[in-house]
C-alpha positions, 0 to 999 in steps of 0.5 A, a space after each residue: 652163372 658167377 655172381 662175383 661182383 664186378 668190382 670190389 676193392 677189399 683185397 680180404 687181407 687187410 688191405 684195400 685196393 682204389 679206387 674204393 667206388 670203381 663207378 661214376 660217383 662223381 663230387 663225392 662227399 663223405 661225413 660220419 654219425 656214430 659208427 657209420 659213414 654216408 656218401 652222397 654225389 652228384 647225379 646232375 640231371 638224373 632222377 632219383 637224385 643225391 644218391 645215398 651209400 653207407 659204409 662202416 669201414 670206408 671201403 666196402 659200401 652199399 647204396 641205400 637209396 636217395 635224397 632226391 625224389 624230383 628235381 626242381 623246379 620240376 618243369 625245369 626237369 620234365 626233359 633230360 638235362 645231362 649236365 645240370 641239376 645237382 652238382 657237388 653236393 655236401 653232406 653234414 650232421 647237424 642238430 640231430 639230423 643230416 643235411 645236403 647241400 648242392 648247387 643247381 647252377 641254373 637255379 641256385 643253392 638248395 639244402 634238404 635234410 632228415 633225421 636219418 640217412 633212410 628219410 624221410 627227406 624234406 622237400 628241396 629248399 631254396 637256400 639262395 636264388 641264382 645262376 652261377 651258384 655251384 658247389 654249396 658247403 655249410 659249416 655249422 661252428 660249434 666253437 662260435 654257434 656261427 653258421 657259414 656257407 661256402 660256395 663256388 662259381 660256374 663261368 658259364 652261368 655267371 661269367 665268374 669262375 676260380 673264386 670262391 664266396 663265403 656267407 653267414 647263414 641262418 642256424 637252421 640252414 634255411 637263408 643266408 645273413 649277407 650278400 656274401 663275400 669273396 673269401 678266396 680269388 685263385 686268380 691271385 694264386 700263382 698257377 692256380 685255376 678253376 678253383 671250385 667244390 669247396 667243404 668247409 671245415 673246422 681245425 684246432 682253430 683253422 678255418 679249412 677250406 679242402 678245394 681242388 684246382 686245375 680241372 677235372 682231368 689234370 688238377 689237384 686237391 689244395 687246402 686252404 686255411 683262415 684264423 677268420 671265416 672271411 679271411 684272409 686264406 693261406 693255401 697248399 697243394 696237398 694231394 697230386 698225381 706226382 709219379 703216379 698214373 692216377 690223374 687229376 686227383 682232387 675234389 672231396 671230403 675228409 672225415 675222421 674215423 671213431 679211433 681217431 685216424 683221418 681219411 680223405 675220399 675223392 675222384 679221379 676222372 675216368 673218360 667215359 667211366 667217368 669219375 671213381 672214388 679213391 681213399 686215401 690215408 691222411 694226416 694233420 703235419 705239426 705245421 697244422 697243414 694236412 697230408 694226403 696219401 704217401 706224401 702229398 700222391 695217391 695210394 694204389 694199395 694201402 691198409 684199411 682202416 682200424 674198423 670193425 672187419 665188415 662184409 665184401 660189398 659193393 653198390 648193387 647192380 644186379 636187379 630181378 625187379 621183384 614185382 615190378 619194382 626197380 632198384 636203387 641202382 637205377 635213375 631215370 634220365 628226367 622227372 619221371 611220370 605216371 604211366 612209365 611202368 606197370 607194377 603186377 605181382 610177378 616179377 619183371 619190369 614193365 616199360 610201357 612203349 612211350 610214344 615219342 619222336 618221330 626221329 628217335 634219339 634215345 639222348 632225348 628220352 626222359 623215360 630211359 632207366 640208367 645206372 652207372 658202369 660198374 667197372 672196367 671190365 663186365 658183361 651185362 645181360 637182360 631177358 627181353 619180351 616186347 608185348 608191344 603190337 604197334 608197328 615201330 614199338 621197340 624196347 632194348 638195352 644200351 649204352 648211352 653217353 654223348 653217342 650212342 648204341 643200342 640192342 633190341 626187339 622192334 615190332 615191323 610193319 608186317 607184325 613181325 618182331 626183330 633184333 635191332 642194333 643200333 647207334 648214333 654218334 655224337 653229332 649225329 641227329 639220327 640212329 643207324 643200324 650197326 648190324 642187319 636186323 633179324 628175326 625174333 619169333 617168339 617175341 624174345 631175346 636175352 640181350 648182351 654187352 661185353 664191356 673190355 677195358 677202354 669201355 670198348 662194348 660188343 652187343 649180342 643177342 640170343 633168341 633162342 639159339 644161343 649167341 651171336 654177335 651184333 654189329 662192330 665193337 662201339 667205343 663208349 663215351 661220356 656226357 659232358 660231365 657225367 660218365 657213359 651209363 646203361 640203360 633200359 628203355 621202351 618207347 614206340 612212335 609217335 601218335 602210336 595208340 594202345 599203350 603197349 609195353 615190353 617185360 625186362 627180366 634179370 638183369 645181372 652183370 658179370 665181372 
């Protein structure tokens, strides 16, 4: 079997490919120490949160871990919220360790920080209380010994929305000094709007704002620039679709390399892909604005940067669950529980048949482990084994979004264990079958789905006679701000007794 990664954008002849991250690392933001380079997004309502990727060469990544062992507040978070949590975060290097910052737009801005990427991180710190407050970015002014923050506005909390409100902040991150000031109002911009994510830089004596405008599918990144903290801004348009197809190109972070050149990081938004990180050379004009791209557009191919050749990788998808334990690439979709998995000495993945609704909703489900689509077109695979004897326990592999579908395993009525696949759609409140159930006999299946481009999934199942095809093909779709995921599950009834369990074993995807 091929272990060729999905996707990779090191093109092995000096030259990159984007998107570098062809995978949901939505609101990127970038920042170096020494040699190396981290990465962290958004991961909204998922858990673990903040994920963490590291690079030496800006194309090839890994993914490290997470910032984020639990949202809080916690019982804000014991049930899936798809669309809220950490939104836009920034990262920094200040004082000898490293520093996020992120909106909670119902809660309000929250910073933790380590003395390494690998931890161990503080406890979420609640920097500024209230609803609305999204897209947080300090700045700690080396050439003043200021500390500021800037943040921007959702309108669906606050009412508020195309401005962004700068504060002074405490040097050790932990409070604001003031109740904060609008710094930028993109309604007195002409044609611009939904001005939002803001990093907060310093440059030959500039205040740089980096921002994008105009939404997330259609917008454009612009720079804004102050002698002042507090103002006033002059603004550019610096990078924008232009002639090209990559749409909507903005919202991320510059960072300059250890020989001196500048590249910029940021999303383009994908539909049920969700959004993928594209790098882009960049440069400071004489006029003192910067440049992104090949003047002001995206590049689809470009030389790498001037950096030590490093190894061919992309973030880790493939996991043979090594004595029970998950990997990095994998988030549940709540605060998770005790009780949700079994560790032992083998291998393999041990879900316990969670008893749940009485209509099942796997939208609903806090104990569904995800991660992202790794490209645009793969295939994914799990072995299943449902141990689970409570009629109704059933355990399976989906693909989940606004709608739905899944294959498994089910326990019947009569004792019995069959292959399932099933789906739901978007304003459905119930699952249907997307194919007639058969019979598992030993209680085993390896489960497929074939994703081809446009996110177009076809479920299989193979129980011991090799594969066949389930049900028509599902088109997959994205939650509101977060793009379709994979995901593995176990859950039974509700009132269901014995807490049964199903096994999931080598999971891989093949590009």
């Amino acid at each position: 079997m091929s272990t060729r990664l999905p996707w990779t954008a090191d093109l092995g002849n000096g030259t990159y490919r984007n998107p570098v991250l062809n995978a949901d690392w939505s609101d990127p933001d970038v920042v170096r120490v020494d040699d190396d380079f981290y990465l962290t997004a958004s991961s909204f309502g998922r858990v673990p949160g903040l994920p963490l990727l590291h690079s030496r060469d800006l194309v090839n990544w890994t993914l490290l871990g997470h910032a984020l062992e639990r949202l809080e507040p916690a019982t804000a978070f014991s049930a899936p919220r798809h669309d809220c949590g950490v939104w836009a975060p920034s990262i920094r290097h200040h004082d000898g360790r490293l520093w996020i910052f992120w909106g909670d737009p119902d809660h309000g801005i929250f910073q933790v920080n380590a003395p390494r990427a690998t931890g161990p991180w503080t406890r979420p710190h609640l920097v500024k209380e209230g609803r609305g407050l999204i897209d947080a970015c300090p700045l700690w002014d080396e050439e003043t010994g200021d500390a500021y923050l800037v943040h921007g506005w959702a309108k669906s909390r606050s009412g508020i929305k195309n401005r962004l409100t700068g504060h002074r902040m405490r040097p050790d991150g932990t409070g604001l000094l003031d109740a904060g000031k609008v710094i930028v109002d993109g309604d007195r911009i002409p044609g611009w709007f939904t001005l939002e994510g803001p990093k907060l830089y310093r440059h030959e004596g500039w205040y740089v704002i980096l921002a994008p405008a105009g939404g997330v599918a259609t917008g454009w990144q612009g720079a804004l620039r102050a002698r002042n903290f507090f103002g006033p801004y002059e603004e550019r348009i610096v990078l924008s679709q232009g002639s090209t197809d990559v749409n909507g190109p903005h919202q991320g972070g510059w960072v300059r390399t250890p020989t001196g050149e500048d590249w910029f990081l940021h999303f383009q938004q994908r539909g049920a892909y969700g959004r993928v990180v594209h790098l882009q050379p960049m440069r400071w004009r004489d006029d003192g604005w910067p440049e992104l791209g090949a003047k002001g557009e995206p590049v689809a191919v470009h030389r790498k940067p001037e950096l030590p050749e490093q190894p061919v990788s992309a973030p880790a998808t493939d996991d043979s669950f090594p004595r029970g334990r998950f990997g990095p690439q994998w988030q549940w979709t709540a605060n998770p529980r005790d009780g949700w998995t079994v560790q032992g000495d083998g291998d393999g993945l041990r879900l316990t048949c969670v008893p749940g609704e009485a209509v099942p909703d796997l939208r609903r489900l806090p104990h569904v482990l995800t991660q992202r689509l790794p490209a645009p077109a793969f295939t994914a695979e799990v072995d299943l084994a449902l141990h689970g004897e409570e009629p109704g326990a059933r355990a399976g592999l989906a693909v989940l979004g606004d709608a739905y579908a899944w294959i498994g395993l089910e326990r019947g009525e009569n004792g019995t264990v069959r292959v399932v696949h099933r789906f739901a759609e978007q304003t459905a409140d119930a699952e249907r079958d997307a194919a007639h159930p058969r019979p598992a006999p030993k209680g085993t299946a390896r489960l497929r789905i074939e994703v081809s481009q446009g996110a177009r999934c076809r479920f299989g199942a193979d129980t011991g006679d090799g594969f066949r095809p389930s049900g028509p093909v599902f088109a997959a779709t994205p939650w509101r701000w977060v793009g379709a995921l994979l995901g593995l599950f176990a859950a039974a009834p509700p009132g269901a007794g014995h807490a049964s369990a199903a096994v999931f074993t080598r999971f891989r995807t093949i590009g």
